[in-house]
N, C-alpha and C positions, 0 to 999 in steps of 0.2 A: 670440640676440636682443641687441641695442646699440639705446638708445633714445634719445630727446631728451636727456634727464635727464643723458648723458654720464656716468654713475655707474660704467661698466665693460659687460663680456660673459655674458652669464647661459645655461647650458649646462642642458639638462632632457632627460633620457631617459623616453621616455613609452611603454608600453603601447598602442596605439589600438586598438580594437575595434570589430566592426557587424556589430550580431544584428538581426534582424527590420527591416533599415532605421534601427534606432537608434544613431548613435555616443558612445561612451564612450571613456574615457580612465582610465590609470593614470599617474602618476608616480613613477617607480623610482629615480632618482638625479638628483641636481643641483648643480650649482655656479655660484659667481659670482666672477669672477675682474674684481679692478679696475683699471682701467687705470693707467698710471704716467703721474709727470707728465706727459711729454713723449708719449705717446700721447693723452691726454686734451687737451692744447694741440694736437695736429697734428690731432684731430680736429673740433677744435670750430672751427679757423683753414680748414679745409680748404674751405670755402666763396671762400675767397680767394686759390684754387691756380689758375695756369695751367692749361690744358686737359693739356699733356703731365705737368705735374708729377701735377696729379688721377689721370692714369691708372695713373700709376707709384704711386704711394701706394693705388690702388685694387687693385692687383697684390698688391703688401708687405703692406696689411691682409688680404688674403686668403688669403695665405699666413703669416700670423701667425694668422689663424681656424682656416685648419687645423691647426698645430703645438696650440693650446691644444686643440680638439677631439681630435685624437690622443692627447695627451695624459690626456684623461679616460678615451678607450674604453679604453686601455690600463689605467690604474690602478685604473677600474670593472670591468674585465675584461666587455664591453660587446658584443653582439650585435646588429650593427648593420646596418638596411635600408637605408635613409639617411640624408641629413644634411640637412634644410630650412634656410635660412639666410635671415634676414629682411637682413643686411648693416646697415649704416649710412647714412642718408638725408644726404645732403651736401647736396641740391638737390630742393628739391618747388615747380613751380611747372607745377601740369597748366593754366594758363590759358595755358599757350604751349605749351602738349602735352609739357613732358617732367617726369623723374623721375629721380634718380640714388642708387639705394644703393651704396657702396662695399665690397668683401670680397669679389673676383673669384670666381666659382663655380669655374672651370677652377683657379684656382693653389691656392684650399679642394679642390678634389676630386684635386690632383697630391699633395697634402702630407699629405691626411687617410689617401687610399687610399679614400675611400670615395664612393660617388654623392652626387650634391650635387642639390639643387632652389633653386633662390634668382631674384633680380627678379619676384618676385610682382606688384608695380605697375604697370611698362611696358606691358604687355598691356593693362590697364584704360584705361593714359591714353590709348593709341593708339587705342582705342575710346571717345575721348571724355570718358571718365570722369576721376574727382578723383586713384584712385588709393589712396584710402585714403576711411576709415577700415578695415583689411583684417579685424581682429579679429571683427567682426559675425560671423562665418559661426559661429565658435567659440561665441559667444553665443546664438546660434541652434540648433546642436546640443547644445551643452555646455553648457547651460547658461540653457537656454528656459522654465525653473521661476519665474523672475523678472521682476517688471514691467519695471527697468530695468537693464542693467549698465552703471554706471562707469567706465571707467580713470584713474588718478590717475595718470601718467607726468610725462613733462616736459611734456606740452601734456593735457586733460583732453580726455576723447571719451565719448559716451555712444551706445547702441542700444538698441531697442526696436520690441516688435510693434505696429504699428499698419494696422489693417485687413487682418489676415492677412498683412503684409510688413513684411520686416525692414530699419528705417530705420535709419543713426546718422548722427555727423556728430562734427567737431573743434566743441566747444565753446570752448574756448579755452584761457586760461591753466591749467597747476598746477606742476609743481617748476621747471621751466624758469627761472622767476623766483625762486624761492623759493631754488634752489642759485646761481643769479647774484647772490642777492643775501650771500649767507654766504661765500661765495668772497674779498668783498671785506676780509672781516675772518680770512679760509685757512683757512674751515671749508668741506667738499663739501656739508653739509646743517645743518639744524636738529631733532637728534634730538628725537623725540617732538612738535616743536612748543615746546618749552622757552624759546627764545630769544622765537618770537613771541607766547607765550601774557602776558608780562608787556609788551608793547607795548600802544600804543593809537592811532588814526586817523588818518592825515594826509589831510585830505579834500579838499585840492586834487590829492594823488596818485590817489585814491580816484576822483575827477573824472575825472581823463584816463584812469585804464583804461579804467572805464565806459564810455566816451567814443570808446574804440577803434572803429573804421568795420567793421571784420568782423566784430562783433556783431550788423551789422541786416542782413549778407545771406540770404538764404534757403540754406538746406542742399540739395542736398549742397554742403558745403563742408569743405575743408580747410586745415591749413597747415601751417609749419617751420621750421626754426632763422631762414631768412631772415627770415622777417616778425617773429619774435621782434628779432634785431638791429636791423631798420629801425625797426620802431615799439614795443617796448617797452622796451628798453635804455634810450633814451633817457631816457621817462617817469625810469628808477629814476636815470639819474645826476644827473637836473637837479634832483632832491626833494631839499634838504639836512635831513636828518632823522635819528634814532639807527636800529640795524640792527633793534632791535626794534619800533620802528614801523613801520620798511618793510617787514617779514614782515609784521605782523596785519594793516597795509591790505593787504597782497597775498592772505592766506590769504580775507580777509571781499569782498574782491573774486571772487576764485575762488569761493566757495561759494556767492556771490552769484547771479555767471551758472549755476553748475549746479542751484542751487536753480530758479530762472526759467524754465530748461529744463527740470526735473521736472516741475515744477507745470501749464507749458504742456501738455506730452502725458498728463499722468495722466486717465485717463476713469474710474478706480475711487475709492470714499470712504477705501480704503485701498492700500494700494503697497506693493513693496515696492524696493528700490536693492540689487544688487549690486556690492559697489567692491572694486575691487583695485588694483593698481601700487601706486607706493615710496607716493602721498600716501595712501594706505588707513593705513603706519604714523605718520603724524603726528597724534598723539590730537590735539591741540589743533584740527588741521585738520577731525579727524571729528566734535567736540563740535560747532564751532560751523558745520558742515554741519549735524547733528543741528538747530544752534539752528532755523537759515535753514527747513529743511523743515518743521518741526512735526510734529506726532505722525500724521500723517495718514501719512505715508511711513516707512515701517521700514527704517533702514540696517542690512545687515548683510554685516560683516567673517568674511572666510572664516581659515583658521589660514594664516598666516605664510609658512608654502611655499607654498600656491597664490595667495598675496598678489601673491609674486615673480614666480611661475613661469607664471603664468595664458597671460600671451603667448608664452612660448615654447613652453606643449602645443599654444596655439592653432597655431603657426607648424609642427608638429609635423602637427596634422591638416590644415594647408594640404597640405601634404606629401603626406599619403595620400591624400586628395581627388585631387592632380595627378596621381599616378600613376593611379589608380582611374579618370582622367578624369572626375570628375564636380566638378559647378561652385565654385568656393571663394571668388570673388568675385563679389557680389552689384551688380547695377544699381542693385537700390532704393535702394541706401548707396550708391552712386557717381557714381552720375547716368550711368553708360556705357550706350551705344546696345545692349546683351546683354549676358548673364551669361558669366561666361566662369573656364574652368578655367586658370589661369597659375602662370608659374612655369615656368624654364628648367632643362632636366637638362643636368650635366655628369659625364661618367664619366674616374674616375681614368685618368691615362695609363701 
């Protein structure tokens, strides 16, 4: 799994199980391997590659997926059925029907030696659909004990049962801004919230997130790096302000819209939020989520590896679903014309 957030490659060896129609999950080993500058820079520029350059870099990362994957089943001494690979999202714009993760399956499955599943999204947008949010199905099996589950990634997305179907949707902002904006002083993040936690409001920056126009569409909806550069970048360059201001208006922004969106679907006196990805570890981010909800909604933080890892077991039971043939991406979350089982096998050569 490689996410918005641009933080690096997160590898999770899972267990998956299904007793009586119920699936479950173990997680047995895992790693996180962070990208070096210059992968980290080709990744985040690769929006602005020629069509031939993209493909050839779409090769190279995928066979750089595999060398690192190889590399664990070997040193885990690893038993292995497949390899699901969610890739790197270069391009998400299903309103003109496509979708582009890069980390070729064929050059991951030449290098690994091992079966590959990957482009899990294609299939949805070609059926009309967003494409994402893909994680619901996981929250759905894995994880269906909860009124809401969170992701706190680079972009924030939420799902939930409503009337017997399981809805999500990209909310919007979370690290994606929060690491753009630490970057600029050559920090990747802001541990624990540290930096923004002694910041206070710049409210005319405050103004223009809020303000963002994919706020007031109706779900499903999504997005990705692109709409981040076109319309939030901006926002942060043109606020001249200290770096600790510009976190706590970003964090109180974010908690802002995921609080609004709690609150909208809660039909219980009490709730409950499960959250995970990298902004689950920014206390300062979950304080003043905590503030934004009130006592009505109980946030609760799972232990630290499933903080990380949540998306990669999910990507893991994508995986077994496709094989299994049965369905891993959901209409209800997608807006696509059927549900439908995706995701492309590639077998080593």
């Amino acid at each position: 799994m490689s996410g918005t957030s641009l933080d690096g490659l997160d590898l999770c060896y899972c267990h998956i199980t299904k007793d009586d129609d119920k699936w479950s999950f173990e997680i047995i080993e895992t790693e996180s391997i962070s990208y070096s500058d210059d992968m980290q820079s080709e990744l985040k520029d690769s929006i602005y590659l020629k069509a031939d350059e993209l493909l050839k870099f779409h090769n190279t990362y995928g066979t750089w997926l595999g060398q690192q994957t190889k590399q664990f089943v070997s040193e885990k001494k690893l038993d292995v059925d497949f390899i699901a690979s969610h890739g790197h999202t270069t391009h998400h714009q299903p309103e003109n029907g496509l979708t582009f993760q890069i980390g070729s399956g064929q050059h991951l499955a030449n290098e690994s030696g091992c079966k590959v599943i990957c482009d899990f999204r294609t299939n949805d947008v070609a059926l009309e659909g967003q494409g994402a949010p893909l994680v619901p199905i996981g929250d759905h099996l894995f994880f269906g004990e909860y009124d809401f589950c969170l992701n706190l990634g680079g972009i924030s997305n939420i799902s939930l049962e409503q009337k017997g179907t399981r809805i999500a949707y990209d909310i919007g902002l979370a690290n994606m801004i929060l690491n753009y904006i630490t970057r600029k002083i050559g920090l990747d993040y802001d541990k624990g919230g540290e930096l923004a936690s002694s910041g206070s409001i710049n409210q005319n920056m405050l103004d223009r997130l809020n303000g963002l126009k994919y706020y007031l569409l109706p779900h499903p909806k999504s997005i990705g790096y692109e709409w981040f550069v076109d319309e939030v970048a901006p926002i942060v360059d043109i606020t001249d302000d200290s770096i600790e201001n510009l976190l706590y208006t970003s964090i109180h922004h974010v908690c802002e819209k995921v609080a609004q969106q709690v609150k909208l679907n809660s039909t219980k006196e009490e709730s409950s939020l499960f959250v995970t990805g990298g902004g689950a570890l920014n206390d300062f981010l979950i304080k003043t989520l905590e503030d934004k909800l009130g006592s009505s909604v109980k946030v609760v933080v799972p232990e630290k590896e499933l903080i990380e890892f949540k998306e990669s077991a999910v990507f893991a039971l994508m995986g077994a679903l496709r094989m299994e043939k049965e369905i891993n991406v959901l209409k209800s979350v997608t807006g696509a014309k059927r549900d439908s089982s995706s995701g492309v096998v590639f077998l080593p050569a």
